[in-house]
KOLVEX-105273 format. One line per 5 residues: their letters; for each residue x, y, z of C-alpha. Coordinates in pm, 1 decimal, m for minus. Each point is the difference from the previous one (the first is absolute). Example, Ala and Ser with C-alpha at 12.3 -4.5 7.8 and 13.67 -1.06 7.14 Angstrom:
BEGIN
as = 1230.0/m450.0/780.0 | 137.0/344.0/m66.0 $
//
This chain:
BEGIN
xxxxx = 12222.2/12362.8/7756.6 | m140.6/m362.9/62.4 | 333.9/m155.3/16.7 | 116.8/283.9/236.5 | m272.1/m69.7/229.9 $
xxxxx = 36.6/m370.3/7.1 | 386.5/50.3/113.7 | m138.9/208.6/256.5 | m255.6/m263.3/111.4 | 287.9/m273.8/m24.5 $
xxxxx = 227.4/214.0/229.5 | m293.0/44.7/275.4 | m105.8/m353.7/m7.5 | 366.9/m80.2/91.5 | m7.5/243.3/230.4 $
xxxxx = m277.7/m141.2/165.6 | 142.8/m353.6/m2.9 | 309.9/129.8/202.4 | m202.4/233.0/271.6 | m208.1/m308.5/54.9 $
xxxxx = 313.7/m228.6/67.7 | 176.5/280.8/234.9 | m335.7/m16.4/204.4 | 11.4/m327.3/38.5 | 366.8/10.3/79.4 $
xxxxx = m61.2/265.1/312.5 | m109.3/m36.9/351.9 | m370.9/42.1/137.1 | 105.3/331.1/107.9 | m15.9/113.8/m351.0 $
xxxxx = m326.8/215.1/m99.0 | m240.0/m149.6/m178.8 | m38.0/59.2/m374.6 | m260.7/300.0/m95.5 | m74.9/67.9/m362.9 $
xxxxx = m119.5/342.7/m46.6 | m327.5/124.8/m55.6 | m148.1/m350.9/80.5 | m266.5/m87.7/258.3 | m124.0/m326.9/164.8 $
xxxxx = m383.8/m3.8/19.4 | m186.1/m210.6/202.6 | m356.9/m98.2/m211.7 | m278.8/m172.7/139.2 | m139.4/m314.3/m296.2 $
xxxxx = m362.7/131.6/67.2 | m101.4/m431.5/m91.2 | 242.5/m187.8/232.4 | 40.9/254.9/237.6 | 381.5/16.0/49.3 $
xxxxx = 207.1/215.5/m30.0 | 285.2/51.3/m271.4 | 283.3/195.9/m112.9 | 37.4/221.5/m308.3 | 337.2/165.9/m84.6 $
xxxxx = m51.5/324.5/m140.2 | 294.3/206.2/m185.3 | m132.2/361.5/m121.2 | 214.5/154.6/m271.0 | 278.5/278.5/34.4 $
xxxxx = m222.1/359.9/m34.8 | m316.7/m189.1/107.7 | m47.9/271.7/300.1 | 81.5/290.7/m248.0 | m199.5/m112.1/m324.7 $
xxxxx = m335.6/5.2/169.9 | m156.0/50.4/m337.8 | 77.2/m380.2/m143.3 | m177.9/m275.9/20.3 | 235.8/m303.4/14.0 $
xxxxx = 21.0/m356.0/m154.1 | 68.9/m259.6/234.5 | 200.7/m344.7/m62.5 | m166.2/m240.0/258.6 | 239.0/m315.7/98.7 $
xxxxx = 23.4/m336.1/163.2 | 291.3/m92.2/214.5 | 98.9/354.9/136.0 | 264.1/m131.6/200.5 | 206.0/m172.0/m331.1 $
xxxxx = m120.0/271.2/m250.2 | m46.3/320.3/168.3 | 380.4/123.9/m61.7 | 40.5/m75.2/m361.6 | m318.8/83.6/m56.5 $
xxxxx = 61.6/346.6/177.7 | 298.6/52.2/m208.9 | m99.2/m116.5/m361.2 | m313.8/192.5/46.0 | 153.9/332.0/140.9 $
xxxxx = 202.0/42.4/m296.9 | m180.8/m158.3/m301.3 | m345.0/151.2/109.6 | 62.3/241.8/313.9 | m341.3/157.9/64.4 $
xxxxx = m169.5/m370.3/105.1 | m112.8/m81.3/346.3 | 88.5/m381.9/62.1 | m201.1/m227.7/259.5 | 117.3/m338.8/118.2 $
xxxxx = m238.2/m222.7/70.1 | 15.1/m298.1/280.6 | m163.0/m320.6/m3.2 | m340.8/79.9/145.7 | m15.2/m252.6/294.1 $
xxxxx = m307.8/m229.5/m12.8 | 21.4/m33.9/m360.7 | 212.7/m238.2/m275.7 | 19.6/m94.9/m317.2 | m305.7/m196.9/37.4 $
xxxxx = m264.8/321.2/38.4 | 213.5/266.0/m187.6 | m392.9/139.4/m86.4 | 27.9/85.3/368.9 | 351.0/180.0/m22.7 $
xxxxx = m174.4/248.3/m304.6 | m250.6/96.5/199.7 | 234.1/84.7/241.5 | 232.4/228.7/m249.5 | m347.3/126.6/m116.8 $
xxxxx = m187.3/54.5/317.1 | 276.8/118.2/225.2 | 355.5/42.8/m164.7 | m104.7/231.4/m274.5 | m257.6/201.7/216.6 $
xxxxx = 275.3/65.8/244.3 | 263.7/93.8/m237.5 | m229.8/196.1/m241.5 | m177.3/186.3/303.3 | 360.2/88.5/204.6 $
xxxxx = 196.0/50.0/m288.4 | m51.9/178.6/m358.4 | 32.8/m325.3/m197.9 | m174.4/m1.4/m310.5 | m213.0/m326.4/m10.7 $
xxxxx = m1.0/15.9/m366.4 | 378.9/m95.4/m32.8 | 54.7/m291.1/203.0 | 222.4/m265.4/m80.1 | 68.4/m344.1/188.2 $
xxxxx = 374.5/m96.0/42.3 | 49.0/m418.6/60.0 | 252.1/m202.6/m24.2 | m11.1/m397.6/8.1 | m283.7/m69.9/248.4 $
xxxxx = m97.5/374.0/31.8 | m32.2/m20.7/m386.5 | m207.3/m304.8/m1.6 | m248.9/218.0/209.3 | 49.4/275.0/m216.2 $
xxxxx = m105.8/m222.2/m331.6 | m338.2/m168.9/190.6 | m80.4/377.9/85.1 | 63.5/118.0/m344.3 | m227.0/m307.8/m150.8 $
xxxxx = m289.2/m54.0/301.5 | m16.1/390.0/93.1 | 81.0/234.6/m290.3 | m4.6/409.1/63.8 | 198.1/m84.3/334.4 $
xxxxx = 301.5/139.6/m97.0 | 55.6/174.9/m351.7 | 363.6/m170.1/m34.6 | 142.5/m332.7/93.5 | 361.9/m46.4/37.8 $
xxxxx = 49.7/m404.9/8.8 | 359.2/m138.1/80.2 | 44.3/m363.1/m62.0 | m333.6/m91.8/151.2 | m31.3/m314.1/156.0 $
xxxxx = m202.3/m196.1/m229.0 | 164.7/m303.9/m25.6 | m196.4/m160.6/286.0 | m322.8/m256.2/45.6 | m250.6/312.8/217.3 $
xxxxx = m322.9/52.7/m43.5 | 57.6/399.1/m73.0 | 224.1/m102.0/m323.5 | m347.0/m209.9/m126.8 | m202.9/308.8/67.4 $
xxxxx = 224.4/192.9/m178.5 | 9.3/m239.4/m307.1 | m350.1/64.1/3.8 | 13.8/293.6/m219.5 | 103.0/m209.5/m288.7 $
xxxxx = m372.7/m159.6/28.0 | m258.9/282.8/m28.2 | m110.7/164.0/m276.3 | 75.7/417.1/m110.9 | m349.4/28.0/119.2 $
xxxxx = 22.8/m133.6/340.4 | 309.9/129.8/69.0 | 51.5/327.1/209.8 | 250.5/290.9/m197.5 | 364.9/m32.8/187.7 $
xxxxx = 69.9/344.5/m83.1 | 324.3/m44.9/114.6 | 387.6/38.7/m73.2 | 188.9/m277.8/29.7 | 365.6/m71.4/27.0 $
xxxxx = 159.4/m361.7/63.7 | 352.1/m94.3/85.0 | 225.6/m259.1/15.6 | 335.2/m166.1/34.2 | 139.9/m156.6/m310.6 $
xxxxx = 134.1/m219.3/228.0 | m328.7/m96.0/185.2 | m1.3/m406.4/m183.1 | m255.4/m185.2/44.1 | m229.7/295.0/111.5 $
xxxxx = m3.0/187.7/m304.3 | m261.9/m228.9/m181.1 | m227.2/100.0/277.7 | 63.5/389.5/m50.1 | m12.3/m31.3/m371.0 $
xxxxx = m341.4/m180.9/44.7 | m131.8/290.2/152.0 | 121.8/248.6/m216.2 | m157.9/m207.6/m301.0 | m340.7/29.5/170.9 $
xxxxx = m2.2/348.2/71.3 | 74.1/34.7/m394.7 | m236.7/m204.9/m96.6 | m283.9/175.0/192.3 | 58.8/311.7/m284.7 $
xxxxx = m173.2/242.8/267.0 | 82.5/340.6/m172.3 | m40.0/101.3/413.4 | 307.3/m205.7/26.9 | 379.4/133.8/m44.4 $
xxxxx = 277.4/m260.9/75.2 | 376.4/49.3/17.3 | 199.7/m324.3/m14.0 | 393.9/7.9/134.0 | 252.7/m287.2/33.0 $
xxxxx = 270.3/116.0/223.7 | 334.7/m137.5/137.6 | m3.3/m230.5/275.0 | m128.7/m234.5/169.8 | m357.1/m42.8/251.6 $
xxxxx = 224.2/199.3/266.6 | 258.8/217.0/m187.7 | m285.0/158.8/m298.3 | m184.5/195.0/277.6 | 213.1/296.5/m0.5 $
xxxxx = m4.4/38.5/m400.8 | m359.5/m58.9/5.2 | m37.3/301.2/237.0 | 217.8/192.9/m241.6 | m173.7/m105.6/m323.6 $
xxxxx = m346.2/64.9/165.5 | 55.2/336.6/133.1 | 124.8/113.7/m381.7 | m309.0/m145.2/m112.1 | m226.3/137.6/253.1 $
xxxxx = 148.8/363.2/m4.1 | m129.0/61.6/m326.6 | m350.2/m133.2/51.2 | m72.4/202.2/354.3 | 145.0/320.7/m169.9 $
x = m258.7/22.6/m275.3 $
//
């Protein structure tokens, strides 16, 4: 059955690839591309006072199964990962509402304390009030960057998400946040907070130079023995640019099983 559906997944991907390059190939006359049962939402960061954009895709029999509460995937870079994310998702988990998350303007890597209380303050309250998303199964989607945000949430503010999908997270540079996360390696069982979490991490066997840094970071998470703690380690194929797919594919296996139980 798994190797059935990953054909399938292989076939839509490709699919994808070549709608995407007949767009490009057509005239500005040509309607704009729609995914179904997806919504743009304006939200207003209740700290910085701007505005910014979530993108919201319910799942097929969300108006009809009024009785479910619903897990929700919540993702950086919406406008590079909404479609595969859409499609690995749809078949490997199918009742999941997905939310793509962009950079909230006023804020970088620098105050990413500032971006959580954003998620927590507004992003969740919106989705969990408007929508029947079950705040008890949410799970963080990152890859490079977005995963470096996801690992200094999952080690500087545990119980914000209950899974953490990390793709190839960019670790492998001299930033403040990476210190803060290393921090976890100094304080004691006693001092540190539970991460009750789930945790997978990805990445390319072909990644070089970066893998020390990802392997690094797995090591400490094992080392902190926190029975709270679950952690899935992959190495796929690929490269920093090509393992991304794969990673959504291995991830969505691995997180089917867990928001099912």
């Amino acid at each position: 059955m798994k190797t059935t559906k990953l054909l399938i997944l292989t076939c839509v991907l490709s699919l994808n690839t070549v709608y995407a390059q007949e767009n490009n190939a057509n005239d500005d006359t040509q309607k704009a591309y729609e995914m179904p049962r997806t919504q743009v939402i304006q939200i207003s960061n209740s700290e910085t006072d701007t505005l910014n954009t979530l993108y919201i895709k319910l799942p097929e029999g969300y108006e009809k199964n009024t009785d479910l509460k619903y897990p929700v995937i919540y993702f950086t870079h919406p406008v590079e990962h909404i479609e595969i994310l859409s499609a690995v998702s749809e078949i490997l988990i199918e009742d999941v509402i997905i939310v793509g998350l962009t950079w909230s303007k006023g804020i970088n890597y620098g105050n990413l304390d500032s971006y959580v209380n954003f998620l927590r303050n507004d992003v969740f309250k919106m989705v969990e009030s408007n929508y029947r998303a079950d705040a008890d199964r949410r799970t963080y989607f990152g890859y490079s960057s977005g995963a470096l945000v996801g690992a200094y949430i999952l080690s500087k503010h545990p119980n914000t998400f209950k899974n953490f999908i990390l793709g190839s997270p960019a670790l492998g540079v001299d930033h403040e946040v990476i210190r803060k996360i290393y921090e976890l390696e100094s304080t004691t069982a006693e001092e540190r907070k539970k991460l009750n979490a789930n945790v997978f991490i990805s990445y390319g066997i072909l990644e070089g130079k970066d893998i020390p840094h990802f392997e690094k970071f797995i090591t400490m998470l094992k080392s902190i023995n926190d029975e709270s703690l679950t952690l899935q380690h992959v190495v796929v194929e690929g490269n920093h640019q090509t393992a991304m797919p794969m990673t959504t594919v291995r991830s969505m296996y691995w997180l089917s099983d867990l928001i099912k139980e």
